[in-house]
N, CA, C and O atoms as a GROMACS GRO file, in nm:
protein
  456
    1UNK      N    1   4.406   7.908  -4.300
    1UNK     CA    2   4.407   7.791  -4.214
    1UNK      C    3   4.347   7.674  -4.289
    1UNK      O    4   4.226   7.676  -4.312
    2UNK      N    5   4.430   7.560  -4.335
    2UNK     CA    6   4.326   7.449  -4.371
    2UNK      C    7   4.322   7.352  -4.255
    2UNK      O    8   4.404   7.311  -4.173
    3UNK      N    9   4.120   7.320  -4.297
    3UNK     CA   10   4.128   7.204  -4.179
    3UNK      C   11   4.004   7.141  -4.345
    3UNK      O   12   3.957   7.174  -4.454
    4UNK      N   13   4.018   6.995  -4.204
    4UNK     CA   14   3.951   6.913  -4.337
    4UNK      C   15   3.816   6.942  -4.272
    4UNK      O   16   3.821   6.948  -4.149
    5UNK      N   17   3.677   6.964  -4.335
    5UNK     CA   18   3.572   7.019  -4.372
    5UNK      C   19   3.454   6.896  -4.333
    5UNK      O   20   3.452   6.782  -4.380
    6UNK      N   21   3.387   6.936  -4.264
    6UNK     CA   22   3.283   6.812  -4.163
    6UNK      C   23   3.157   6.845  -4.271
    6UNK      O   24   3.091   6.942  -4.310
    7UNK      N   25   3.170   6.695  -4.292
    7UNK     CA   26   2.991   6.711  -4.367
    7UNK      C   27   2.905   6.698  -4.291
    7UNK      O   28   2.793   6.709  -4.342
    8UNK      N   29   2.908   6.677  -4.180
    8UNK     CA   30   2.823   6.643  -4.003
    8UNK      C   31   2.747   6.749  -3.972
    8UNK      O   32   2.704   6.745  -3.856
    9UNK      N   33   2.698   6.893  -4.072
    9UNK     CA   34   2.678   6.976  -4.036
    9UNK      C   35   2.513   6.996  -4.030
    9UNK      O   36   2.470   7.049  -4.133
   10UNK      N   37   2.449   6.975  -3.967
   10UNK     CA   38   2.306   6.963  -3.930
   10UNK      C   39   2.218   7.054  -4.045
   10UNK      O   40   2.272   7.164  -4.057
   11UNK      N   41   2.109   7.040  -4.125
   11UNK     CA   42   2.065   7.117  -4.133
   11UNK      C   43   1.995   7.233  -4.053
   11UNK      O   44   1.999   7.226  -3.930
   12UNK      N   45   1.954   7.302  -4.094
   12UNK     CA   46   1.917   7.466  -4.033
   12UNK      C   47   1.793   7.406  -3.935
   12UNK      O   48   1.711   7.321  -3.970
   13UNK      N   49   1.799   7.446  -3.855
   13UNK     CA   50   1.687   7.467  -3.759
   13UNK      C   51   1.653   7.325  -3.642
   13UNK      O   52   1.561   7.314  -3.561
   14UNK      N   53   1.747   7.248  -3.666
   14UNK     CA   54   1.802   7.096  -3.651
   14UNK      C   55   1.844   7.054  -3.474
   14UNK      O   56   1.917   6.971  -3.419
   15UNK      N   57   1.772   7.139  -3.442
   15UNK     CA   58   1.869   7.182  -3.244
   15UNK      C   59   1.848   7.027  -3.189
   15UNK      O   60   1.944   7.011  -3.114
   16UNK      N   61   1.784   6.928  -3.189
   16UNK     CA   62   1.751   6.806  -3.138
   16UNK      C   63   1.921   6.688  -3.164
   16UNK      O   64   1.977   6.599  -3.102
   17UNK      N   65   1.941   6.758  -3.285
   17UNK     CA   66   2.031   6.685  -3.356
   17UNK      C   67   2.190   6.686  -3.301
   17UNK      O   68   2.240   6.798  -3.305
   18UNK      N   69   2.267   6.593  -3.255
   18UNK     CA   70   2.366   6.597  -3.209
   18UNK      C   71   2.492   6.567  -3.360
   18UNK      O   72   2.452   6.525  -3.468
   19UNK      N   73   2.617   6.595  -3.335
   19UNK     CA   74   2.702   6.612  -3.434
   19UNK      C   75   2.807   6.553  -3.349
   19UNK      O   76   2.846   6.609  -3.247
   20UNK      N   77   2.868   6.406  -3.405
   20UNK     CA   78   2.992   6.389  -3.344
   20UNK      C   79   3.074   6.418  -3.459
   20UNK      O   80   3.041   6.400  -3.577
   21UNK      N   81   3.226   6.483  -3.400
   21UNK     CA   82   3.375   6.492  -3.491
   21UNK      C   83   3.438   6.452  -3.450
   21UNK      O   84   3.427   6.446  -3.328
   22UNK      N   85   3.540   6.399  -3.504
   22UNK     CA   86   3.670   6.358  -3.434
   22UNK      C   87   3.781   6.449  -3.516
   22UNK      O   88   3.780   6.484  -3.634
   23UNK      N   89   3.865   6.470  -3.423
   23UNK     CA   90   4.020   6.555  -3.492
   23UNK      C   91   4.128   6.498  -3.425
   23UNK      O   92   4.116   6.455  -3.311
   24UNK      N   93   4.218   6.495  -3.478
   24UNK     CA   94   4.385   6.457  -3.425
   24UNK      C   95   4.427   6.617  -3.333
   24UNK      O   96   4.406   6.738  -3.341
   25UNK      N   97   4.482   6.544  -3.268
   25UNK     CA   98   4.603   6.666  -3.130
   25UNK      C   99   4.664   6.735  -3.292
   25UNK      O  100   4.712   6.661  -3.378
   26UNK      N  101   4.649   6.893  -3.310
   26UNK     CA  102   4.724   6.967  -3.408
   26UNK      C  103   4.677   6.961  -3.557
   26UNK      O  104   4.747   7.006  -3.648
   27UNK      N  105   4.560   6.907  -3.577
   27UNK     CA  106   4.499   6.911  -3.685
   27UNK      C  107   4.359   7.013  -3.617
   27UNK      O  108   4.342   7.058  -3.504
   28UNK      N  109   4.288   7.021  -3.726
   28UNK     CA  110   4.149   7.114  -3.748
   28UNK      C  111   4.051   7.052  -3.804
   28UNK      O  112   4.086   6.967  -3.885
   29UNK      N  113   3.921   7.068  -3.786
   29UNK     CA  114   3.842   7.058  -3.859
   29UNK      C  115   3.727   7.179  -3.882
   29UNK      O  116   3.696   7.244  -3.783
   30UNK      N  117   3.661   7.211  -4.018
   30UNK     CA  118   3.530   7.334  -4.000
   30UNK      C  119   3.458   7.262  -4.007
   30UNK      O  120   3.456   7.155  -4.069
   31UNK      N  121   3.357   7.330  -3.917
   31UNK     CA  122   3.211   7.325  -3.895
   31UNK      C  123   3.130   7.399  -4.006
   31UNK      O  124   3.140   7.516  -3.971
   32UNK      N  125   3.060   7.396  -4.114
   32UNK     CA  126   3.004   7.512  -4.182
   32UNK      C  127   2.862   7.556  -4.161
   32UNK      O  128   2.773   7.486  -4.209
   33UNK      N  129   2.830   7.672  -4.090
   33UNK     CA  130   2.691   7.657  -4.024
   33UNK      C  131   2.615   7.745  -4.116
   33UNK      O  132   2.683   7.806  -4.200
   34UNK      N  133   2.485   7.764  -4.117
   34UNK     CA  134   2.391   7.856  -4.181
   34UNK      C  135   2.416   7.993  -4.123
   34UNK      O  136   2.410   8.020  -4.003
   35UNK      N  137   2.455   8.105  -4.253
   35UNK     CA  138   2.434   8.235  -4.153
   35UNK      C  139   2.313   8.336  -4.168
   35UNK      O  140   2.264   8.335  -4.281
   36UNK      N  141   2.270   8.401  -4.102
   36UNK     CA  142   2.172   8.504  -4.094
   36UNK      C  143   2.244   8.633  -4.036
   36UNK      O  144   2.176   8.689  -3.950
   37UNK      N  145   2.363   8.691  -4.064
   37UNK     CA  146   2.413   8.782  -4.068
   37UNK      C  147   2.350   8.894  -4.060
   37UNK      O  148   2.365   8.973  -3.968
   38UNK      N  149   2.260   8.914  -4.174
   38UNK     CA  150   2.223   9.008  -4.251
   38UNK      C  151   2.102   9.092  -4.161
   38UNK      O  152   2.077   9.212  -4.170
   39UNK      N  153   2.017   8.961  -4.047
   39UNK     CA  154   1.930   9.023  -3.995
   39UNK      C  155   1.921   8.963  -3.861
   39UNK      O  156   1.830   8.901  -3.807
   40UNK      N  157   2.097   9.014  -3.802
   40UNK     CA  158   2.132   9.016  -3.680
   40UNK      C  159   2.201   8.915  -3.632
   40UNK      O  160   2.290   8.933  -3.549
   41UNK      N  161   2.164   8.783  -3.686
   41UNK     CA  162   2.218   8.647  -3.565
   41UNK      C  163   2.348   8.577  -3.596
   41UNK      O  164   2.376   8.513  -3.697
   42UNK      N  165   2.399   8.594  -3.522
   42UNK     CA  166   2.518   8.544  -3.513
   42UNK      C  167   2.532   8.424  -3.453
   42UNK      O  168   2.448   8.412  -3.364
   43UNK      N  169   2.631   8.290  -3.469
   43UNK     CA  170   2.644   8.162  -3.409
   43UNK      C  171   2.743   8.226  -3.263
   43UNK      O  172   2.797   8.336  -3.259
   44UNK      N  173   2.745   8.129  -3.164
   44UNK     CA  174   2.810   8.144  -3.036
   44UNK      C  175   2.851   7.989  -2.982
   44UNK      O  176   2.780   7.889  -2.996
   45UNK      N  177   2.948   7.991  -2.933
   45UNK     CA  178   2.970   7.861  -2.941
   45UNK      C  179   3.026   7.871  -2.730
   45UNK      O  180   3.100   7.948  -2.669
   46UNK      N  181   2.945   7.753  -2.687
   46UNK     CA  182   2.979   7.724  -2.507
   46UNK      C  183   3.097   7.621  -2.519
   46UNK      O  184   3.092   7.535  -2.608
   47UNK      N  185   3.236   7.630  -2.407
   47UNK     CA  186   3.294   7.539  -2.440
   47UNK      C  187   3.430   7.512  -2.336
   47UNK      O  188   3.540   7.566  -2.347
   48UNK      N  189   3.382   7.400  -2.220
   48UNK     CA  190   3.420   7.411  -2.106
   48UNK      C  191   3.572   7.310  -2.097
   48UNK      O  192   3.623   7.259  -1.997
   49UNK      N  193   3.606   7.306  -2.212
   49UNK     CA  194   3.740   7.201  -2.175
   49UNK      C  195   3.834   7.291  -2.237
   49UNK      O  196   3.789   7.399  -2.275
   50UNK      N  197   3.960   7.266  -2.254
   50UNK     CA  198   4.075   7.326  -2.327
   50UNK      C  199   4.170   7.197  -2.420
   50UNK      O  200   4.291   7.210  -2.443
   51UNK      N  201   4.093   7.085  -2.461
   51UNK     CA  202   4.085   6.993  -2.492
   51UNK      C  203   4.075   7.072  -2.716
   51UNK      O  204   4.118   7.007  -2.811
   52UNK      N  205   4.027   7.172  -2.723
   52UNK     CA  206   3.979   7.211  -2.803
   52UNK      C  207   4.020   7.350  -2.806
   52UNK      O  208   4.008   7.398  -2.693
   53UNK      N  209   4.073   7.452  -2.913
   53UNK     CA  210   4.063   7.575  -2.980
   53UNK      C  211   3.987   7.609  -3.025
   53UNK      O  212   3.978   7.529  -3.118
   54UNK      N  213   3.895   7.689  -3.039
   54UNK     CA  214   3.786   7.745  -3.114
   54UNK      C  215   3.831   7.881  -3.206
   54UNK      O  216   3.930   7.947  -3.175
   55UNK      N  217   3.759   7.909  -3.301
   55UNK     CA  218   3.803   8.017  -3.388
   55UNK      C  219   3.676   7.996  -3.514
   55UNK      O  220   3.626   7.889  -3.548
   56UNK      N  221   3.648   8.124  -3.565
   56UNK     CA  222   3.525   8.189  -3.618
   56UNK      C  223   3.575   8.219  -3.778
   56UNK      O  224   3.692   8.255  -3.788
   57UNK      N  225   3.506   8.209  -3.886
   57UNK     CA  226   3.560   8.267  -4.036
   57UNK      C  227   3.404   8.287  -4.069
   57UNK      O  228   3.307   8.216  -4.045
   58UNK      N  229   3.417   8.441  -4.149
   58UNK     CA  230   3.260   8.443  -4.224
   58UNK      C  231   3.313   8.508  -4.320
   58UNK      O  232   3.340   8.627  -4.329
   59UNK      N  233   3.328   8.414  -4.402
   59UNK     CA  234   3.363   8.426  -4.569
   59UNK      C  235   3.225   8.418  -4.631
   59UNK      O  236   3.131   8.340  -4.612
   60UNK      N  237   3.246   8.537  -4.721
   60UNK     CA  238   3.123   8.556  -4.835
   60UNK      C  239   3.132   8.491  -4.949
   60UNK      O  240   3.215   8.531  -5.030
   61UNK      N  241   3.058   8.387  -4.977
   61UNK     CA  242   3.034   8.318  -5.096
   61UNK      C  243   3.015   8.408  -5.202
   61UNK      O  244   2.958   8.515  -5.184
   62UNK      N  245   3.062   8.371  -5.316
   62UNK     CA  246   3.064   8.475  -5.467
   62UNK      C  247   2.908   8.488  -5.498
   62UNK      O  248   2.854   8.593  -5.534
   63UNK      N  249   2.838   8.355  -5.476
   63UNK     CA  250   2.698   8.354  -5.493
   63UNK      C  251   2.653   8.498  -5.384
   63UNK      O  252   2.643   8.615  -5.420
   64UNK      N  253   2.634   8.451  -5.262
   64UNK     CA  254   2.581   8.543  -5.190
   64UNK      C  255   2.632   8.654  -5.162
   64UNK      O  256   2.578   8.719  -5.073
   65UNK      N  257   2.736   8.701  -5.222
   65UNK     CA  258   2.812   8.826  -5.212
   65UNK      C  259   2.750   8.903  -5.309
   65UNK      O  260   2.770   9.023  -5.293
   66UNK      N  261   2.674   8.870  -5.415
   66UNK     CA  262   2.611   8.949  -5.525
   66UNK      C  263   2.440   8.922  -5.529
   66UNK      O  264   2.352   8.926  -5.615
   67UNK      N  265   2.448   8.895  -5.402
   67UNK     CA  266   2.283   8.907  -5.369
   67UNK      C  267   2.260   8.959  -5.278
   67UNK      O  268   2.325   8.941  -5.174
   68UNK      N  269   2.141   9.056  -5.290
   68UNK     CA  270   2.099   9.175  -5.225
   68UNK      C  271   2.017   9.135  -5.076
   68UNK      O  272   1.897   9.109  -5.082
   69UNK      N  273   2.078   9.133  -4.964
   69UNK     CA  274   2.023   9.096  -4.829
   69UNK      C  275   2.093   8.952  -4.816
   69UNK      O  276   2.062   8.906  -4.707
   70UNK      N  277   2.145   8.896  -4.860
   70UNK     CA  278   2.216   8.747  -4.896
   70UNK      C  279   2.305   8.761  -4.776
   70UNK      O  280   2.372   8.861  -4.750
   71UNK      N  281   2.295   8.618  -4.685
   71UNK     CA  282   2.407   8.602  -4.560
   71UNK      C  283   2.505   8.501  -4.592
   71UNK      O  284   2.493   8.391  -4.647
   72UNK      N  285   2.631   8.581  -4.534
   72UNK     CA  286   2.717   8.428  -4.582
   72UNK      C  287   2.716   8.346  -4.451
   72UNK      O  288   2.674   8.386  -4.342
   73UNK      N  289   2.754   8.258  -4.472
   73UNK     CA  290   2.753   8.135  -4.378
   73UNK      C  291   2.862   8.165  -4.293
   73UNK      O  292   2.931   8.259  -4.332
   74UNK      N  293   2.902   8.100  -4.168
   74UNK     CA  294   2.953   8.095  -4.083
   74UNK      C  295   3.045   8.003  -4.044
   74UNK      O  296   2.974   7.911  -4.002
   75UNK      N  297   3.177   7.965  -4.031
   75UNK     CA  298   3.239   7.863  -4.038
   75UNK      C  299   3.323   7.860  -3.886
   75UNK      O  300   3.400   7.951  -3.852
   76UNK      N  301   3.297   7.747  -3.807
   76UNK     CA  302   3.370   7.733  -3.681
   76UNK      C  303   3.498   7.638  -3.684
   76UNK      O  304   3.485   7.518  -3.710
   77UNK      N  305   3.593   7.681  -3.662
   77UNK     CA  306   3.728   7.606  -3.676
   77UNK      C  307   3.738   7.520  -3.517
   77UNK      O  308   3.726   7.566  -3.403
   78UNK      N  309   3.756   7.416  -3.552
   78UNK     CA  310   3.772   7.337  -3.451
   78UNK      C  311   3.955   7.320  -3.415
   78UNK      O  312   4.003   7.261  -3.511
   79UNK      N  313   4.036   7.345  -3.338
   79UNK     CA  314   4.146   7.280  -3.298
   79UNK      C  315   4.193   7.219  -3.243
   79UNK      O  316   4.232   7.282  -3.145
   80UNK      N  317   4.231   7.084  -3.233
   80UNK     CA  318   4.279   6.991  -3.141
   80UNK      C  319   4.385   7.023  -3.098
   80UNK      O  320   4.486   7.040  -3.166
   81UNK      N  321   4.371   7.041  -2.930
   81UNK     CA  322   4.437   7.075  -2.903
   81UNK      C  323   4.505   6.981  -2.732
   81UNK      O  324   4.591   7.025  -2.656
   82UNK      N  325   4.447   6.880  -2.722
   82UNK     CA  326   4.480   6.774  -2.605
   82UNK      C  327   4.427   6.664  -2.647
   82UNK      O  328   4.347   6.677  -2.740
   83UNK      N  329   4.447   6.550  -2.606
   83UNK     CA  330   4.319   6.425  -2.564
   83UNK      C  331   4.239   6.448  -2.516
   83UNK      O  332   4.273   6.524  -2.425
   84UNK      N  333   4.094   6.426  -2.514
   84UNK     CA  334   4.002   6.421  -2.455
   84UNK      C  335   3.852   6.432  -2.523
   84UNK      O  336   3.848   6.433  -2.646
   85UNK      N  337   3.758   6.439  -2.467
   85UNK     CA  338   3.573   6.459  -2.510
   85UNK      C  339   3.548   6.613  -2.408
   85UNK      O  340   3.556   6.650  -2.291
   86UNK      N  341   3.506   6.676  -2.571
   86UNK     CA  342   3.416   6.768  -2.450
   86UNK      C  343   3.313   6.785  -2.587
   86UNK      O  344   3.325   6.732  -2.697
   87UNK      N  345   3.212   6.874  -2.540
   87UNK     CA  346   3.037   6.924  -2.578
   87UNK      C  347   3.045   7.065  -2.616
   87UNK      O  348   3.053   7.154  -2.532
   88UNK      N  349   3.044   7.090  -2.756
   88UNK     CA  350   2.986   7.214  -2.768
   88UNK      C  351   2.899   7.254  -2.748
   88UNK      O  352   2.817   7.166  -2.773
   89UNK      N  353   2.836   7.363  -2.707
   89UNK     CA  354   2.695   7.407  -2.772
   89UNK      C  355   2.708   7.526  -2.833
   89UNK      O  356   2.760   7.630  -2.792
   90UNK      N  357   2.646   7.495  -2.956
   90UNK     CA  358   2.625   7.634  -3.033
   90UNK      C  359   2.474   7.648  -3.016
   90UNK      O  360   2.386   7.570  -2.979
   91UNK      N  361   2.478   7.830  -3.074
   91UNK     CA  362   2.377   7.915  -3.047
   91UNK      C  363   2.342   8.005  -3.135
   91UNK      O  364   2.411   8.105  -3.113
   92UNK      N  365   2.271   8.022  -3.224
   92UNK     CA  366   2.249   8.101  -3.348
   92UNK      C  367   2.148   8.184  -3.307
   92UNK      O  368   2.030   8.153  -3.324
   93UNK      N  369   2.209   8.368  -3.213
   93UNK     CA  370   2.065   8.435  -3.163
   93UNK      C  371   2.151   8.551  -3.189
   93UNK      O  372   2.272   8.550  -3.210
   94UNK      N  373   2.042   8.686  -3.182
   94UNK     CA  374   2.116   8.804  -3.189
   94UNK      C  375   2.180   8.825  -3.038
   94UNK      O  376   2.128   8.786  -2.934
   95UNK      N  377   2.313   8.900  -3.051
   95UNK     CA  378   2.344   8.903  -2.955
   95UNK      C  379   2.342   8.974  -2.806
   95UNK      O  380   2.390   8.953  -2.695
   96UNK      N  381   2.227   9.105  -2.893
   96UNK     CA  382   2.147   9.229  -2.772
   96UNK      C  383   2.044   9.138  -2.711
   96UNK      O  384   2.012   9.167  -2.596
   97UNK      N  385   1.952   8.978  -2.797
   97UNK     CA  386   1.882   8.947  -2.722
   97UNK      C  387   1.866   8.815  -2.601
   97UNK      O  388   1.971   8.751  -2.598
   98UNK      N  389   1.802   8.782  -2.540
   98UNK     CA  390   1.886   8.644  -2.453
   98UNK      C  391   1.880   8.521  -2.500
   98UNK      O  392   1.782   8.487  -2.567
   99UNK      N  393   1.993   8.428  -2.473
   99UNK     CA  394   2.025   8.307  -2.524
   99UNK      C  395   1.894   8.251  -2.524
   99UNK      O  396   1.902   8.191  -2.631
  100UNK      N  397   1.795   8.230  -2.488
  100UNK     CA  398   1.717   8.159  -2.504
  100UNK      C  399   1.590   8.232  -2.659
  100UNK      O  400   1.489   8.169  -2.690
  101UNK      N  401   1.618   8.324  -2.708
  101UNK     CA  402   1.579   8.362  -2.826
  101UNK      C  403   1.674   8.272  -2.920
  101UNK      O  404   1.651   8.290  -3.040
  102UNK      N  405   1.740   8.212  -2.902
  102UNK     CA  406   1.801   8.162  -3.032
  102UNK      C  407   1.717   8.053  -3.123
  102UNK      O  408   1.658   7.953  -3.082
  103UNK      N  409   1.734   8.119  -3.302
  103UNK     CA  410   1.665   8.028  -3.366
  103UNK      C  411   1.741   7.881  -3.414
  103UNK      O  412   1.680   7.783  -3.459
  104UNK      N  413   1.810   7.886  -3.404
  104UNK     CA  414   1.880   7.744  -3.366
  104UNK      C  415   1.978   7.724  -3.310
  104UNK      O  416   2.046   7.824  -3.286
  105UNK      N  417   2.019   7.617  -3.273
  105UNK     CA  418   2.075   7.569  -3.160
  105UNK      C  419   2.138   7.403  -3.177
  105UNK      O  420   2.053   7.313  -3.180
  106UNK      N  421   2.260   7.370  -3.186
  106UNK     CA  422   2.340   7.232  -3.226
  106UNK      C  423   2.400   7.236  -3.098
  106UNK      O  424   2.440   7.328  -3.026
  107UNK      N  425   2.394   7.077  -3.085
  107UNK     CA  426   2.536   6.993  -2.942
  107UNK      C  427   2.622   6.956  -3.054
  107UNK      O  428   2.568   6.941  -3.164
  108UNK      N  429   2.773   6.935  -3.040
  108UNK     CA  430   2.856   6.899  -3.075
  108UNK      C  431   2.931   6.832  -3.049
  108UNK      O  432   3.030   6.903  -3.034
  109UNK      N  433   2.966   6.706  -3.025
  109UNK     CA  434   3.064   6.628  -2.926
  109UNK      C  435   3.155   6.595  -3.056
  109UNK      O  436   3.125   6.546  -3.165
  110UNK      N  437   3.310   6.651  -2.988
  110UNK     CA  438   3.449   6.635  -3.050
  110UNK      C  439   3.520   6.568  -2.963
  110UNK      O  440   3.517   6.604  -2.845
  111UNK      N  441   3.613   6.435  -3.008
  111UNK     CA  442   3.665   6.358  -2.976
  111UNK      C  443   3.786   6.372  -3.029
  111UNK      O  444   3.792   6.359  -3.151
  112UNK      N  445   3.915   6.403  -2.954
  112UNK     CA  446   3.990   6.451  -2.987
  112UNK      C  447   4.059   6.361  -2.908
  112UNK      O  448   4.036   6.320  -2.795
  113UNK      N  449   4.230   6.314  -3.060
  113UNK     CA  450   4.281   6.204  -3.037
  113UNK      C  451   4.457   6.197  -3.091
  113UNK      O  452   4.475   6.246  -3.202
  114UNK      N  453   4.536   6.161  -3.047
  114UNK     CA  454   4.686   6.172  -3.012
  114UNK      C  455   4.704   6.115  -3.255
  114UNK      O  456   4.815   6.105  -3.308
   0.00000   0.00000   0.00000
């Protein structure tokens, strides 16, 4: 899948921090988030419009693929998929424990446009 690649991506631990994107109706954009794979947490993403496609990639970097306990990062595909504004929220927690354990946490507002 190519989408063009958001440098908007908060550093780690950054939850205060809001992220606007914009995408065209039928284009994509990734999100590239920090991963902690390795010791449980996974990203989760809330997301109440249909304005937007969502979709997940955790590709292992060559670097961190040859390091021992090393997480690869996490990449959220954005799809435009109507006109409109809606709010992500992502959630970076394990997923046996409750959303409110999460060690970080991003808003996302995507503006999605004809």
């Amino acid at each position: 899948m190519d989408c063009a690649r958001s440098d908007a991506a908060a550093p780690s631990g950054s939850s205060a921090q809001r992220i606007d994107l914009r995408v065209a109706v039928g284009q994509a954009v990734c999100l590239d988030l920090p991963g902690l794979g390795t010791a449980g947490y996974r990203w989760s993403a809330e997301c109440d419009s249909d304005a937007v496609a969502l979709t997940w990639r955790n590709d292992p970097t060559p670097l961190a693929a040859n390091r021992v306990g090393a997480s690869a990062g996490e990449t959220l595909i954005i799809h435009g998929e109507r006109p409109g504004k809606v709010e992500l929220r992502l959630r970076q927690a394990r997923p046996w424990e409750s959303p409110e354990s999460a060690i970080d946490q991003r808003a996302v507002l995507v503006t999605v446009v004809d």
